[in-house]
C-alpha positions in Angstrom: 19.0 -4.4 -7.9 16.8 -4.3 -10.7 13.4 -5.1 -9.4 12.0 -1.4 -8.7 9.7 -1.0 -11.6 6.4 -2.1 -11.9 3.4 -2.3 -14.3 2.7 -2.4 -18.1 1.5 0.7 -19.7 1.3 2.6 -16.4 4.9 1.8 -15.5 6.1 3.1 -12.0 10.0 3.1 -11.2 10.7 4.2 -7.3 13.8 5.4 -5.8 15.5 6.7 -2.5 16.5 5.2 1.0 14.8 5.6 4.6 17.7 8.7 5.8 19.2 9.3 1.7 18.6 13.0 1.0 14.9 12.3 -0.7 12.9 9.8 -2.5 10.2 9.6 -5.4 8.9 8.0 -8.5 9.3 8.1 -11.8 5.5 7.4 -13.8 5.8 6.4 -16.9 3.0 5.8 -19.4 0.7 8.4 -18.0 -2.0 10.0 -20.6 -1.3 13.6 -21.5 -3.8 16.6 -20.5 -4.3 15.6 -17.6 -4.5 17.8 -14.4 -2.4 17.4 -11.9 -0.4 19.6 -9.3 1.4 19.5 -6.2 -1.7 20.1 -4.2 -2.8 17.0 -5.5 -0.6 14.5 -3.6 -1.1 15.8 0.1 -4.4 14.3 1.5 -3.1 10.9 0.5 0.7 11.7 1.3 -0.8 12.8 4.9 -2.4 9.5 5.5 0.9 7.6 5.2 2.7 9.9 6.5 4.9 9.2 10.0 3.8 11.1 13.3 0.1 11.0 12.6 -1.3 9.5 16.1 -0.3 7.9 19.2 0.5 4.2 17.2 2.5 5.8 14.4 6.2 6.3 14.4 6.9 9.6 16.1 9.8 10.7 13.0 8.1 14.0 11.3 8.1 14.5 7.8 6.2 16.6 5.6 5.9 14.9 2.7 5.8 17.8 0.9 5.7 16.9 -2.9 7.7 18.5 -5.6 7.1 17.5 -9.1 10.0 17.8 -11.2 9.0 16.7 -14.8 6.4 15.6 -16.9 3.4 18.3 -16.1 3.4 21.6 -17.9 1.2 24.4 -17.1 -0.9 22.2 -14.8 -1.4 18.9 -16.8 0.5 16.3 -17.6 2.9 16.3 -21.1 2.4 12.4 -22.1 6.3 12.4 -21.0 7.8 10.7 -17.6 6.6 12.6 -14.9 8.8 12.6 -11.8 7.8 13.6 -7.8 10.2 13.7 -5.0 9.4 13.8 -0.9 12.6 15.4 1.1 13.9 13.4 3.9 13.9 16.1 6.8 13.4 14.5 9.8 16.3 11.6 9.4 18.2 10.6 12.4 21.0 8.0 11.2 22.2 8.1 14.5 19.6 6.2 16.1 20.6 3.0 14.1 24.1 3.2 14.6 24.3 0.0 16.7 22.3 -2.1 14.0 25.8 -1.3 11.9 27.1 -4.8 12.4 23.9 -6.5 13.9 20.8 -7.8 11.8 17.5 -7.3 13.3 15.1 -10.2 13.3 12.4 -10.1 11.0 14.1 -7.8 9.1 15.8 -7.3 5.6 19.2 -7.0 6.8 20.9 -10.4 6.6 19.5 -10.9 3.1 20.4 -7.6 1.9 23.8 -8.2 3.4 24.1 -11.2 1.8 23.1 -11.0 -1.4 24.5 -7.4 -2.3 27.3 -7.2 -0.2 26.3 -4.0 1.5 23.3 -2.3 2.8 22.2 0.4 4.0 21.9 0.1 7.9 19.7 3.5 8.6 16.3 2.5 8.9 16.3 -0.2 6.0 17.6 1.9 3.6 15.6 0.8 0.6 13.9 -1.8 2.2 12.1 0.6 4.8 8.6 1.1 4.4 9.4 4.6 4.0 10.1 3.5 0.2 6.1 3.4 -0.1 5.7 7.2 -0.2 6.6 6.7 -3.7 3.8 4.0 -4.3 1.4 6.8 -2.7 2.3 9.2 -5.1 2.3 7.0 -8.0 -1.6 6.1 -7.2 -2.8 9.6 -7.1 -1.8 10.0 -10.9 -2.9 6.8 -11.4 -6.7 7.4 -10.1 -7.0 10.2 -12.6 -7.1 7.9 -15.1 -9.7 5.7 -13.9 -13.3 6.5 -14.3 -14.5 8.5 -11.7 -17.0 6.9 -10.0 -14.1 4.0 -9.5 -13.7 3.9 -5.6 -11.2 2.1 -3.4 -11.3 1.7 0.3 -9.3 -0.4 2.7 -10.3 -0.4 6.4 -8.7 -2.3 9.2 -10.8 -5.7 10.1 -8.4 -6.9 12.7 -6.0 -6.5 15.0 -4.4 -8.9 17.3 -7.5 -10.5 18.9 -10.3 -7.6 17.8 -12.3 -7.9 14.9 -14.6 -5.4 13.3 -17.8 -6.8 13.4 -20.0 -3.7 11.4 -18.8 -1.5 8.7 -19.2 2.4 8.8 -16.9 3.3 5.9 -17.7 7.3 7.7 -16.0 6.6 10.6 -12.4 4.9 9.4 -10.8 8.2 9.7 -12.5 9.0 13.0 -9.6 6.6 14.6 -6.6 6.1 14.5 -6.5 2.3 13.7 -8.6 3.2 10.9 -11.3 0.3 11.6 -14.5 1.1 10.5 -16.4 -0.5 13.1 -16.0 2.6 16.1 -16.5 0.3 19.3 -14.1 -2.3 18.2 -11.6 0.6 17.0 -11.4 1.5 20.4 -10.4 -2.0 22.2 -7.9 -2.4 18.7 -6.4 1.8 20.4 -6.1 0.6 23.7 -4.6 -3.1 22.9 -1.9 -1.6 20.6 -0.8 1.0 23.0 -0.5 -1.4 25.4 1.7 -3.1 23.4 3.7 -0.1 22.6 4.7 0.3 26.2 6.2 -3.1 26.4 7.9 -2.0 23.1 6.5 -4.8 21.4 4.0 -4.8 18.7 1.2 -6.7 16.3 -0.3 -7.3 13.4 -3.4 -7.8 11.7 -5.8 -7.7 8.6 -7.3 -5.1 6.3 -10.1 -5.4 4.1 -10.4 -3.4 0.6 -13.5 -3.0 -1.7 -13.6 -1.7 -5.4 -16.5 -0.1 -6.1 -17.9 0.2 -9.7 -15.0 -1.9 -11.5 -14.9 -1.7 -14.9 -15.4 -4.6 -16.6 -12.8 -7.1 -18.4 -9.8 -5.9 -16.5 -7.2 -8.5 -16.9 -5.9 -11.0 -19.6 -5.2 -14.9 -19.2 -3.0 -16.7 -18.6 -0.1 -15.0 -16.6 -2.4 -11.7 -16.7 -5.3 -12.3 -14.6 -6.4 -9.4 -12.4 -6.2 -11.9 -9.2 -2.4 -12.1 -10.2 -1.9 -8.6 -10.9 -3.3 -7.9 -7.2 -1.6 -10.0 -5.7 1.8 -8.7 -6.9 0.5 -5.5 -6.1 -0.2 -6.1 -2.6 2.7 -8.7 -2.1 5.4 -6.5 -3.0 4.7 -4.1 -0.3 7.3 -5.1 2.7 4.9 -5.6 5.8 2.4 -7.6 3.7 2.4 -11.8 4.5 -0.1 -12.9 2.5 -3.3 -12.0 0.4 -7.2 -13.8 -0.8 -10.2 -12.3 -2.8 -13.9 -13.3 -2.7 -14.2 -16.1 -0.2 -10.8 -16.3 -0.4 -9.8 -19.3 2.3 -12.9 -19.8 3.1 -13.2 -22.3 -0.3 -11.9 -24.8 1.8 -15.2 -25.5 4.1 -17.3 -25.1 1.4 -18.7 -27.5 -1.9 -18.9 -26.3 -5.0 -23.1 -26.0 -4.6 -22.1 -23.2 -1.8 -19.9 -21.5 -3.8 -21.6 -21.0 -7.2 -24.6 -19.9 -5.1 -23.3 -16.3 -4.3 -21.5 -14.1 -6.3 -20.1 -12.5 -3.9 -17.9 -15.5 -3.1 -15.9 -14.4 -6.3 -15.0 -11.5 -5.3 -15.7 -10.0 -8.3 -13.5 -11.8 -10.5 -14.0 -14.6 -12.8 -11.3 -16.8 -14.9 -8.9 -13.5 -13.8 -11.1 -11.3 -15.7 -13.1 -8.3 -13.8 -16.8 -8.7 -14.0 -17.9 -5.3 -13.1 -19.1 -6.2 -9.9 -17.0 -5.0 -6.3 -14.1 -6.2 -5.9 -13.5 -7.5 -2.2 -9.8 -8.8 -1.0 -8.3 -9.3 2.2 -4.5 -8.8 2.7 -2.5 -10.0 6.5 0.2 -7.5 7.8 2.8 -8.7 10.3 4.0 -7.2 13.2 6.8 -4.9 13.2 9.8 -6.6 13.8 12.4 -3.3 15.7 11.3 -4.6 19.5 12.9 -4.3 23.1 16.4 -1.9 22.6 15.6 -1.2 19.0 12.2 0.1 19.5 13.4 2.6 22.6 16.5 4.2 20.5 14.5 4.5 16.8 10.8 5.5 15.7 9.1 2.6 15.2 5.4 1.9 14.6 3.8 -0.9 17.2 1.1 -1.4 14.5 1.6 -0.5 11.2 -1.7 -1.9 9.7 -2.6 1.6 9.6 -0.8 3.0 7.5 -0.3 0.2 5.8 -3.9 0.5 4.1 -3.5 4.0 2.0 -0.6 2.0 0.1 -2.7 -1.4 -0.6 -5.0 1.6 -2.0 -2.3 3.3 -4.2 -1.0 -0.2 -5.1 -4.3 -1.5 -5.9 -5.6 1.8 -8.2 -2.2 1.4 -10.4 -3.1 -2.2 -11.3 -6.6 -1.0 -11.7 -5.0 2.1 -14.1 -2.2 -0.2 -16.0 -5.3 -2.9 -16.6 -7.7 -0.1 -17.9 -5.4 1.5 -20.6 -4.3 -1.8 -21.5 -8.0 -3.2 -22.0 -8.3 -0.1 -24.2 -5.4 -0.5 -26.1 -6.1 -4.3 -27.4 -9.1 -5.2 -27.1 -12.2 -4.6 -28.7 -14.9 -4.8 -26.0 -16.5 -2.6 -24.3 -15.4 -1.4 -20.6 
């Protein structure tokens, strides 16, 4: 299995299964003097995190970080710097009957099949536990960004609610994390509805990048678009992903389209153009239902928590492209 590394410059290798004794990242690539501590990981570590509301898996971790290499007397070295989570609220147990059975939806049978063994507990390595590493990996990555950079994802829709107004103050307030308050509410009650038929849903999230800096990306194979993409692809519960107007090209003529910016989502032959970046990435519905669902912790809607990993994802593209642009090229950012 040798696909767990990812990105340029900023490279990030992750490791560790669903119920293994821990799991983390290695970060390799990462500028030197920089500040970082333990302390550092938690408020986006908590956002991920298992057992945080009513529609959330009810398993309890802490999450607590421990860095293990690459930071000396609070900054970072220049060398790999590696983070570990502790697994301490695995129950194995729970998936004991899925020891011979593959669940639908999941990534059992192909696992099975193409390695020979797997890792029945949760996933193993295809549990979307795996993405506390990606959350840890896009703290360090933001501190090389500029500052003023800003990412935020916010649910749009779930099952048949869509957000209709955007309050970017309230998409913590809820635990859907919409930020349109009175739809959040009908997207609550509809999912816990769901949850009590153990059954579950799906749905969209919307992210913005604020103050971009310019030229991110190369062409051919190394347009930003691409690089986003991957990003947000590569994440388990993710089906599918568009910038700008994204489908929406399809109704309209080329006179429509060149008339607003905005319909390019901020990025032009692959290359950033310093305005926002918008994208819009589907999630699908958990897949442990009926029997499954009573006996493990499974989330009815993981859109949720699904959004502070698009974020991490997204700010090491964002990090890899930056010191890349400033490593060969001669304009500006």
């Amino acid at each position: 299995m040798a696909s767990n590394s990812f990105g340029t410059i900023f490279r990030i290798t992750t490791f560790g299964e669903s119920h293994g004794p821990a799991l983390g990242v290695v970060i390799d690539g990462c500028p030197s003097n920089i500040p970082l501590a333990e302390e550092d990981f938690v408020p986006a570590l908590k956002k991920r995190r298992p057992g945080q509301s009513k529609i959330t898996s009810a398993r309890k971790e802490e999450d607590a970080p421990i860095i293990l290499s690459g930071v000396f007397e609070g900054k970072t070295t220049g060398m790999p710097i590696t983070v570990i989570v502790k697994n301490k609220d695995a129950k194995p147990e729970d998936y004991e009957l899925l020891r011979n059975a593959f669940r639908p939806g999941h990534a059992d049978e192909t696992y099975a099949g193409k390695y020979g063994n797997r890792d029945h507990r949760g996933g193993g390595r295809s549990s979307g536990r795996e993405t506390v590493s990606r959350v840890i990996a896009g703290v360090v990555a933001k501190k090389i960004l500029p500052k003023d950079v800003e990412i935020t994802g916010h649910t749009v829709k779930i099952g048949p609610h869509e957000a209709e107004v955007f309050k970017p103050e309230t998409i913590e307030e809820n635990m859907v994390r919409c930020a349109d308050p009175e739809v959040a509410k009908k997207m609550e009650e509809y999912v816990m509805s769901l949850k009590e038929e153990h059954n579950s849903v799906g749905g969209l999230i919307s992210l913005q990048v604020t103050n971009t800096p310019k030229h991110l990306g190369d062409p051919v194979f190394g347009k930003l678009k691409a690089k986003l993409a991957e990003a947000a692809l590569s994440i388990g519960a993710v089906t599918g992903f568009c910038y700008g107007k994204g489908f929406g090209v399809a109704e309209m003529t080329g006179v429509e389209y060149i008339s607003d910016r905005k319909n390019f989502g901020g990025i032009l032959g692959g290359i950033s153009t310093g305005e926002d970046l918008s994208c819009v990435i589907s999630v699908k519905p958990p897949c442990s239902l009926g029997e499954v669902a009573k006996r493990g912790r499974h989330d009815p809607c993981i859109v949720p928590r699904v959004i502070p990993v698009v974020e991490a994802m997204f700010t090491i593209v964002l990090a890899d492209l930056f010191l890349l642009q400033q490593a060969t090229s001669s304009s500006a950012t």
